[in-house]
C-alpha positions as CSV (number, residue, x, y, z in Angstrom):
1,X,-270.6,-80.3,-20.9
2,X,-267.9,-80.2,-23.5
3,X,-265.3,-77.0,-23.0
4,X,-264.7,-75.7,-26.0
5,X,-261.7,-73.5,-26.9
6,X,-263.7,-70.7,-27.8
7,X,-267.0,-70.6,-25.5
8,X,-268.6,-68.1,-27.4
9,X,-268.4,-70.4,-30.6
10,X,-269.0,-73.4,-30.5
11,X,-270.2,-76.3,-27.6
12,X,-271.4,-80.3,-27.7
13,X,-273.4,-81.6,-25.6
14,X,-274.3,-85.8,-25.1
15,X,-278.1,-86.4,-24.3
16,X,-277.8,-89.4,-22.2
17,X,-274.8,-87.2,-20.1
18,X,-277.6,-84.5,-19.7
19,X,-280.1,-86.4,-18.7
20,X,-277.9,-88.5,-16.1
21,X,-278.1,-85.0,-14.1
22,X,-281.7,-84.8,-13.8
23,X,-282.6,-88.4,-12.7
24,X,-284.4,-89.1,-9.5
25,X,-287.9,-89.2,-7.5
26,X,-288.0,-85.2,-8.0
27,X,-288.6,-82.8,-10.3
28,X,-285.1,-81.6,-11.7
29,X,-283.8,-78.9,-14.1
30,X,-280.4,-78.4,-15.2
31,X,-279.6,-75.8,-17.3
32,X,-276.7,-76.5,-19.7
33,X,-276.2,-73.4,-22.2
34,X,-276.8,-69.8,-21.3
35,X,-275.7,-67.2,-24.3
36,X,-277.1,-64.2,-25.1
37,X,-279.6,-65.4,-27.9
38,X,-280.5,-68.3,-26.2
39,X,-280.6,-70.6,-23.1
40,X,-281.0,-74.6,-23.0
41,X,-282.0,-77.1,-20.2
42,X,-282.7,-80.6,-19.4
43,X,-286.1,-81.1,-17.7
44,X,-287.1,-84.3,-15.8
45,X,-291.0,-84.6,-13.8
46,X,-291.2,-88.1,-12.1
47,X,-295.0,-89.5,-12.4
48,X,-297.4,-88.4,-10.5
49,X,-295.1,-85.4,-10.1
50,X,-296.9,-81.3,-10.1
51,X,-295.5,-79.1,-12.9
52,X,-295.2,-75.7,-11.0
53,X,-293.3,-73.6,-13.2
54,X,-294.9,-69.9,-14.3
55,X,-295.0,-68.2,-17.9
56,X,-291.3,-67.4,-19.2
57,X,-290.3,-63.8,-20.7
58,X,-289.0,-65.8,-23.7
59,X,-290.3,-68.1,-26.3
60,X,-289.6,-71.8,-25.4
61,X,-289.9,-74.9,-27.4
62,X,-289.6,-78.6,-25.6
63,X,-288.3,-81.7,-27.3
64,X,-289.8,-84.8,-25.6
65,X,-286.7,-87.1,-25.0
66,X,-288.9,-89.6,-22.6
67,X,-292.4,-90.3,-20.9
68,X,-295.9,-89.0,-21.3
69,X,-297.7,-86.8,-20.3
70,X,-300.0,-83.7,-21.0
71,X,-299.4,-80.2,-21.6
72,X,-302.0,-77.5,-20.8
73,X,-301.3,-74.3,-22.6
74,X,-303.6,-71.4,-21.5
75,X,-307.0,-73.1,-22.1
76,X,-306.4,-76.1,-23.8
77,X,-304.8,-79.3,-23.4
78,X,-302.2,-81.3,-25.4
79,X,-300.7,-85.3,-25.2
80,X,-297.2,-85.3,-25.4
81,X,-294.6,-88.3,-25.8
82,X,-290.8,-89.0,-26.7
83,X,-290.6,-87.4,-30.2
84,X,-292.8,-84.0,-29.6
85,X,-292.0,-81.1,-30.0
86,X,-293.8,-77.9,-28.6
87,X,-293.7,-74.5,-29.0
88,X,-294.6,-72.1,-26.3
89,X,-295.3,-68.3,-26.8
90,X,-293.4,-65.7,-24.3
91,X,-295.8,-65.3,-21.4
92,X,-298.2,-67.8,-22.1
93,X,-299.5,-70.0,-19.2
94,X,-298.4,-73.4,-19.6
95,X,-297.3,-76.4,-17.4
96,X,-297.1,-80.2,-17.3
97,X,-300.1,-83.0,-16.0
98,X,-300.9,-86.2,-15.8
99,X,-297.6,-87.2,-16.0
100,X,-298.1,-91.3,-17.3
101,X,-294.1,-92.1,-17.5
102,X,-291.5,-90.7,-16.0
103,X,-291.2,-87.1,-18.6
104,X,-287.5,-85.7,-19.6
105,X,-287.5,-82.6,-22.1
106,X,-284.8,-80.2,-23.7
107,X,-285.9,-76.6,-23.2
108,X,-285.5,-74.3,-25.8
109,X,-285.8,-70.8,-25.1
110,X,-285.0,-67.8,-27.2
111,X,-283.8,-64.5,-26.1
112,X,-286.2,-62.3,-24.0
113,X,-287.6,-59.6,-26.5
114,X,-285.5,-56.6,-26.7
115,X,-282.2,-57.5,-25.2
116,X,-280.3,-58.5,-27.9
């Protein structure tokens, strides 16, 4: 992660650098930007791997950098693959399966309603 001058204004970030710190056999998150509108991670589930994250105060959208897999949100079930993009509504039930290749995401996640 890039220091700026100004942390409040402005910061870069390299993919491939992000993604360096969640590679391995186990599921890894690393979160690289935490403001007050919004927070950012780097997501990595292995195959075969179990999803066991819970619904998130915020709204969240994914990017699909690598892999396939599926996505159940609440009831229903999605394919993803590098090049998706999902969107996930604040407190919805929603997690990873059937994970095909090796999966690596950017998290999105907006601000949890009310604080800002």
């Amino acid at each position: 992660m890039s220091k700026p001058s100004d942390a409040n204004d402005w910061q870069i970030f390299d993919i491939p650098k992000l993604m360096e710190k969640v590679v391995g056999p186990e599921p890894r998150y690393h979160e690289y930007l935490n403001v007050p509108s919004m927070s950012s991670a780097v997501y990595h589930l292995p195959v075969g791997c179990k999803d066991m994250q819970s619904p998130h105060l915020e709204d969240e959208m994914y990017v699909v950098l690598e892999g396939k897999a599926s996505l159940r949100i609440g009831d229903k079930e999605h394919e993803v693959k590098k090049g998706s993009i999902l969107y996930v509504r604040a407190n919805k039930t929603h997690s990873f399966f059937n994970i095909e290749e090796d999966l690596t995401v950017l998290a999105f996640f907006g601000p949890i309603p009310g604080t800002l």
